[in-house]
PyMOL CGO cylinders between C-alpha atoms (Angstrom):
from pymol import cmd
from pymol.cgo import CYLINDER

trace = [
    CYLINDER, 0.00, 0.00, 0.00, 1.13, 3.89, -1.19, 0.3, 1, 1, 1, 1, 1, 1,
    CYLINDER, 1.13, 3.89, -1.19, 1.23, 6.27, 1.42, 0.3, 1, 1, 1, 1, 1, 1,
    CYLINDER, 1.23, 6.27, 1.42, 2.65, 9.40, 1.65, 0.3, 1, 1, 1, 1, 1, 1,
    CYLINDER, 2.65, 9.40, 1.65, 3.39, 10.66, 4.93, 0.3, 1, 1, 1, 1, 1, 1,
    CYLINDER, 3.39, 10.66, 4.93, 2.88, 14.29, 3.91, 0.3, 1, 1, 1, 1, 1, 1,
    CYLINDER, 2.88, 14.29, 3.91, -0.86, 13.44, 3.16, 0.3, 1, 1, 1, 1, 1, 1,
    CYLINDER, -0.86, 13.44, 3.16, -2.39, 11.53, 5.60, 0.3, 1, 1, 1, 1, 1, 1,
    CYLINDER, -2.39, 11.53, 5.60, -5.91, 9.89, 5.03, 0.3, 1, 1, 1, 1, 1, 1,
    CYLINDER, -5.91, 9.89, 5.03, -4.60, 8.69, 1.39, 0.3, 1, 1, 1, 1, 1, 1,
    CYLINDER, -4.60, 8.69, 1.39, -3.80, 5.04, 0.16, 0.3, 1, 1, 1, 1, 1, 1,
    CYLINDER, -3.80, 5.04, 0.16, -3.08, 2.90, -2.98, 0.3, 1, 1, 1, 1, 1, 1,
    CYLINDER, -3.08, 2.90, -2.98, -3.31, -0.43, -2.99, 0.3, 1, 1, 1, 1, 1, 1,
    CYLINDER, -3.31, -0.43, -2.99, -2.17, -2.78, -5.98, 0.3, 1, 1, 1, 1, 1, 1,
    CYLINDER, -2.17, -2.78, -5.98, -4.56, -5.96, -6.27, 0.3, 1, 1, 1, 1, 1, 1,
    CYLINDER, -4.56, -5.96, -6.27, -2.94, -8.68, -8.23, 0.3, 1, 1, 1, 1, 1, 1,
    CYLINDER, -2.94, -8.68, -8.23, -5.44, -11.53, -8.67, 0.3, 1, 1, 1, 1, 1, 1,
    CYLINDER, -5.44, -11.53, -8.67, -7.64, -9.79, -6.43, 0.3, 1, 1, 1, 1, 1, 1,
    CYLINDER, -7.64, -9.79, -6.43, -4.39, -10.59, -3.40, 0.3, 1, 1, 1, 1, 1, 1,
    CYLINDER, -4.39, -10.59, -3.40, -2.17, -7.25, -2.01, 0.3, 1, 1, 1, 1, 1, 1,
    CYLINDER, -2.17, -7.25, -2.01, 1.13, -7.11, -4.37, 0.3, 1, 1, 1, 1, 1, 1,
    CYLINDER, 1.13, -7.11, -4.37, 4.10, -6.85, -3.02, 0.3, 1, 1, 1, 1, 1, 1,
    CYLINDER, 4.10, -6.85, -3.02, 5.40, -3.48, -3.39, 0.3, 1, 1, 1, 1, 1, 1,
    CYLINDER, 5.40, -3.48, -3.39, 8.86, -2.00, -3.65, 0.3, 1, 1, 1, 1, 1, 1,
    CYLINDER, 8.86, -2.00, -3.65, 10.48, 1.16, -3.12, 0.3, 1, 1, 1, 1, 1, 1,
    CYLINDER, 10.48, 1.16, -3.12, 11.51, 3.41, -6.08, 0.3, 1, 1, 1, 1, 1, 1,
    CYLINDER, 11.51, 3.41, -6.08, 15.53, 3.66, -6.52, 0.3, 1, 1, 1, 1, 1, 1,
    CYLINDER, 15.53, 3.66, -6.52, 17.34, 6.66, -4.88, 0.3, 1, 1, 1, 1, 1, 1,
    CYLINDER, 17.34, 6.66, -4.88, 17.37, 8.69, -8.32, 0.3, 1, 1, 1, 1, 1, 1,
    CYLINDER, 17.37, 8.69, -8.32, 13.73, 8.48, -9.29, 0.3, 1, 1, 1, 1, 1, 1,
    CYLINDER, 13.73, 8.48, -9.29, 13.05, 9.51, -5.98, 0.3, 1, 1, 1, 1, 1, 1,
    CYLINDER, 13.05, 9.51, -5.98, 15.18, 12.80, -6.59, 0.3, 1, 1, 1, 1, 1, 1,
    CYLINDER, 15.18, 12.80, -6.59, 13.62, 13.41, -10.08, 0.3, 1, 1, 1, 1, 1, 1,
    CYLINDER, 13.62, 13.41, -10.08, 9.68, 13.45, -8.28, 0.3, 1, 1, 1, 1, 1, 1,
    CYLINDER, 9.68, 13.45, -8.28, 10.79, 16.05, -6.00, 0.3, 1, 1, 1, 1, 1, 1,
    CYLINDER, 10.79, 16.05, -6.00, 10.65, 18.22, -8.15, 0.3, 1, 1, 1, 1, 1, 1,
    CYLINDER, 10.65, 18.22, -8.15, 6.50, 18.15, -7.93, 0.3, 1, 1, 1, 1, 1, 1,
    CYLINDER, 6.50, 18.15, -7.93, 4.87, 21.04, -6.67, 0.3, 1, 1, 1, 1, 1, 1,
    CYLINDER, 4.87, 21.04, -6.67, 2.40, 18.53, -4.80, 0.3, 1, 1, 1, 1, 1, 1,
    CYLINDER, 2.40, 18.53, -4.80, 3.93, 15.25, -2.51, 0.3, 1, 1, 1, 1, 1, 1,
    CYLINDER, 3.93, 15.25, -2.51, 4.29, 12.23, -4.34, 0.3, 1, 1, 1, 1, 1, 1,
    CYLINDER, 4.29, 12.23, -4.34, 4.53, 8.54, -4.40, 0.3, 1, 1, 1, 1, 1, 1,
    CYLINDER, 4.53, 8.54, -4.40, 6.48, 5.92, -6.60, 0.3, 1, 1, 1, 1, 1, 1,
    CYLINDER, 6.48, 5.92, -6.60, 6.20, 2.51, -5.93, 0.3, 1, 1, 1, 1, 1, 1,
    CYLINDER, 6.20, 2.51, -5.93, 7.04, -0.95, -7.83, 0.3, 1, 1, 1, 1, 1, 1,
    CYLINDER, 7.04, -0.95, -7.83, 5.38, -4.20, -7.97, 0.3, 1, 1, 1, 1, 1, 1,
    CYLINDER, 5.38, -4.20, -7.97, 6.28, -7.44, -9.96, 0.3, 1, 1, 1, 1, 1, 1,
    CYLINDER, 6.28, -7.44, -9.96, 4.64, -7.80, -12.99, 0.3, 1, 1, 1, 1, 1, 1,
    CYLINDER, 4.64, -7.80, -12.99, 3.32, -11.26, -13.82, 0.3, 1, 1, 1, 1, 1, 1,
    CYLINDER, 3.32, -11.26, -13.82, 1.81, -12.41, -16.93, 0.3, 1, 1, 1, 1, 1, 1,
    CYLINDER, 1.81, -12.41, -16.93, -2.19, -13.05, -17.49, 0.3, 1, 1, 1, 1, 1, 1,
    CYLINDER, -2.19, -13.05, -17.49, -2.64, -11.93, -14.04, 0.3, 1, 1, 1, 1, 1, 1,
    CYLINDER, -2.64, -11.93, -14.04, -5.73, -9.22, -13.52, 0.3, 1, 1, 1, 1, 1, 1,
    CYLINDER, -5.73, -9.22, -13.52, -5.20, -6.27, -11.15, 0.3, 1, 1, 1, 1, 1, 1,
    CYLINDER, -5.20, -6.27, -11.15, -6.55, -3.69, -9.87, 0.3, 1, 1, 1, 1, 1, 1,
    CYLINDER, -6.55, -3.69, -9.87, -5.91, -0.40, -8.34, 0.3, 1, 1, 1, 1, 1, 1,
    CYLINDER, -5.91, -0.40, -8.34, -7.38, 0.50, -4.98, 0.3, 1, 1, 1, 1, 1, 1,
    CYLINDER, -7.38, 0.50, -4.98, -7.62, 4.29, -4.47, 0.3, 1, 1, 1, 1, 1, 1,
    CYLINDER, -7.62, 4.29, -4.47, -8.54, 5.18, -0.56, 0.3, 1, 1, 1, 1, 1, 1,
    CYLINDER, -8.54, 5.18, -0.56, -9.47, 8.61, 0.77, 0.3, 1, 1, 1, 1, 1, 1,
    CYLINDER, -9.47, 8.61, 0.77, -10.51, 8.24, 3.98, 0.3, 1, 1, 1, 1, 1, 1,
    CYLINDER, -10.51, 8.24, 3.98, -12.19, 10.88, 6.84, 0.3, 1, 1, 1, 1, 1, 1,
    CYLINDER, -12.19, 10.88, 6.84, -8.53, 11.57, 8.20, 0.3, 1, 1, 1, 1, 1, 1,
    CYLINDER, -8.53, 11.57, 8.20, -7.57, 13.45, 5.16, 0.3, 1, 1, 1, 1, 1, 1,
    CYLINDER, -7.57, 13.45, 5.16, -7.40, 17.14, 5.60, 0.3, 1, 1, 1, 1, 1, 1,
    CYLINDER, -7.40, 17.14, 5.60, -10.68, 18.31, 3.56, 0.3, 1, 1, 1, 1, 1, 1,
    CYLINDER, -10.68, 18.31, 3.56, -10.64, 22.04, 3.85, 0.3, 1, 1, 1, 1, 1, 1,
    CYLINDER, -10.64, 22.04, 3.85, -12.83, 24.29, 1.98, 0.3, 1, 1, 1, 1, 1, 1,
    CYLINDER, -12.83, 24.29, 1.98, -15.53, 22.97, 0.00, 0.3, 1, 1, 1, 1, 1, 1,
    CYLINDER, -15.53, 22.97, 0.00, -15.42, 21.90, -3.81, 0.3, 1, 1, 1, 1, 1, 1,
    CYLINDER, -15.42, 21.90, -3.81, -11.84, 20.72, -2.24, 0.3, 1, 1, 1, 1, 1, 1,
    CYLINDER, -11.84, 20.72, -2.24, -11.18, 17.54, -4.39, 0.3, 1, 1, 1, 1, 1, 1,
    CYLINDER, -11.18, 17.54, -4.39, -7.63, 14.89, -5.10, 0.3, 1, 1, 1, 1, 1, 1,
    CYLINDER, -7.63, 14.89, -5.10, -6.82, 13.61, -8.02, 0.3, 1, 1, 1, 1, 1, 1,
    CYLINDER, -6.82, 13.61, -8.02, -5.10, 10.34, -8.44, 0.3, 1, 1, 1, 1, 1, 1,
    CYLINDER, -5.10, 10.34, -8.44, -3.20, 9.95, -12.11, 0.3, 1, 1, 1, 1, 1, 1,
    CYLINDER, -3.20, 9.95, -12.11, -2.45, 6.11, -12.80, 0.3, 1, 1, 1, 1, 1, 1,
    CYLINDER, -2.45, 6.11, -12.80, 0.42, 5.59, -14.86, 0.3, 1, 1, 1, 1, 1, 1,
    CYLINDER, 0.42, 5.59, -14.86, 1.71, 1.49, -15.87, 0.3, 1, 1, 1, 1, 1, 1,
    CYLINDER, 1.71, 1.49, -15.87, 4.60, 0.93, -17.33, 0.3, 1, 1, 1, 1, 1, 1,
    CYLINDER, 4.60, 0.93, -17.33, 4.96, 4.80, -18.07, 0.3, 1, 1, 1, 1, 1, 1,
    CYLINDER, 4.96, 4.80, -18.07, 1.57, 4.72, -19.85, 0.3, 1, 1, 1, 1, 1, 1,
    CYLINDER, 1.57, 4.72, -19.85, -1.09, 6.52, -18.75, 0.3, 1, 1, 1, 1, 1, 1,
    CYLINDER, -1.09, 6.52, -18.75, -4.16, 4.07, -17.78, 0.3, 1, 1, 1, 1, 1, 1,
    CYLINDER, -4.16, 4.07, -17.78, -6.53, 6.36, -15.64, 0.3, 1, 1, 1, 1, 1, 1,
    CYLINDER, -6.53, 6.36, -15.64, -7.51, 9.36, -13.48, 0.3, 1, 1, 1, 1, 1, 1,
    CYLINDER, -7.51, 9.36, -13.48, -9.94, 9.77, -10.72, 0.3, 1, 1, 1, 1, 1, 1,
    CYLINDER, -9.94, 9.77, -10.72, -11.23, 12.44, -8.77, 0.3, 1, 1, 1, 1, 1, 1,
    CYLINDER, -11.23, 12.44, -8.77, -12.49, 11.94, -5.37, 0.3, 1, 1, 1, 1, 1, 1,
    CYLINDER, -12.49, 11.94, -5.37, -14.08, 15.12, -3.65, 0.3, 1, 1, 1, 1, 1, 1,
    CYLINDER, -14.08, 15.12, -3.65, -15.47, 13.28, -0.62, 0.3, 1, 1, 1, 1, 1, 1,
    CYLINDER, -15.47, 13.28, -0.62, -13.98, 10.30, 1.69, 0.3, 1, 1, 1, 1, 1, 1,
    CYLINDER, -13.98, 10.30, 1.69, -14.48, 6.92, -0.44, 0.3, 1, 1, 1, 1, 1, 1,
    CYLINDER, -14.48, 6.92, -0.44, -13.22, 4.44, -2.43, 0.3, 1, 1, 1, 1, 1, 1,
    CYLINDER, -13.22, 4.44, -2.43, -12.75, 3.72, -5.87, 0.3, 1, 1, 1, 1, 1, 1,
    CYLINDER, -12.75, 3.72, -5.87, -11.23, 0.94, -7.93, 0.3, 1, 1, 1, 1, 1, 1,
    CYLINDER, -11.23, 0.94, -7.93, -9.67, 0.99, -11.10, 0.3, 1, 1, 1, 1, 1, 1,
    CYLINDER, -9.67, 0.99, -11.10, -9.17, -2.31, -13.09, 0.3, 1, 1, 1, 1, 1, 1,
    CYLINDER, -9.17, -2.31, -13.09, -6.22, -2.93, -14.80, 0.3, 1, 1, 1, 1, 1, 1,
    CYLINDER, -6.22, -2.93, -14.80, -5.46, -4.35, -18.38, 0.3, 1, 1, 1, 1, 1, 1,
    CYLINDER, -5.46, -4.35, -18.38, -3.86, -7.53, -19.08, 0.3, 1, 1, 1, 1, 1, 1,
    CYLINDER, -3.86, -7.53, -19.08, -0.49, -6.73, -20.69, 0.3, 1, 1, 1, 1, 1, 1,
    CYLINDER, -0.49, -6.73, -20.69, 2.23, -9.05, -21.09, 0.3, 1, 1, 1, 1, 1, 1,
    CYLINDER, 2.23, -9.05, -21.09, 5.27, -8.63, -18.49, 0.3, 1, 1, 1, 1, 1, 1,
    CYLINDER, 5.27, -8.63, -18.49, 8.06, -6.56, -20.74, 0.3, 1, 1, 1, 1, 1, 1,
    CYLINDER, 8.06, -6.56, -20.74, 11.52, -7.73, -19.98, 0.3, 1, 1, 1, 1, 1, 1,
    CYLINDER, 11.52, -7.73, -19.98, 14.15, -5.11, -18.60, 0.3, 1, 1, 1, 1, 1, 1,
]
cmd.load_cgo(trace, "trace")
C-alpha cells in the first residue's frame, strides 16, 4: 500500500489476482527526479506477472485534511509509463480501477 506521509488519510493499494502485491520502493534517483513536484508524491514498484488481472485500490478516507468545500484529489495512474486512468475523489471513499492484461516486458 502507497502512502505518503505528507498526506495523511490517502492510500493505494495494488490488487494482483484480487491478493495485495508486493510493493517496492523506487531507486534513490527516481526519488530525486519526483521532487521536483509542486504537490507530494509517491512511486512505488510491484512485480509484474503475466495473465494476471489487477486492480488499483484508491482510498481517501475521513482523516484526510478536507478544507474548503469543492476541495477535491486527483489520483493519475500511470503502468509501465503509460497513462491508464484518473480519478477524482471530492469526498472520503473508495474507488477501484481495473487494470489491463499486458504481457510482463523484460528489462
Amino acid at each position: 500500500m502507497a502512502v505518503i506521509e505528507d498526506v495523511p488519510g490517502i492510500e493505494v493499494t495494488v490488487l494482483v489476482d484480487r491478493k495485495k502485491a508486493i510493493e517496492y520502493e523506487a531507486d534513490d534517483e527516481l526519488k530525486r527526479s519526483l521532487t521536483k513536484h509542486a504537490c507530494p508524491t509517491a512511486t512505488k514498484y510491484i512485480e509484474s506477472i503475466n495473465d494476471a488481472s489487477f486492480s488499483i485500490r484508491l482510498d481517501a478516507r475521513r482523516d484526510y485534511a478536507w478544507g474548503y468545500k469543492k476541495h477535491a484529489l486527483v489520483f493519475e495512474t500511470d503502468v509501465d509509463g503509460d497513462f491508464i486512468s484518473s480519478k477524482v475523489l471530492s469526498s472520503p471513499k473508495t474507488k477501484t480501477i481495473d487494470g489491463k492484461k499486458r504481457i510482463a516486458r523484460s528489462l
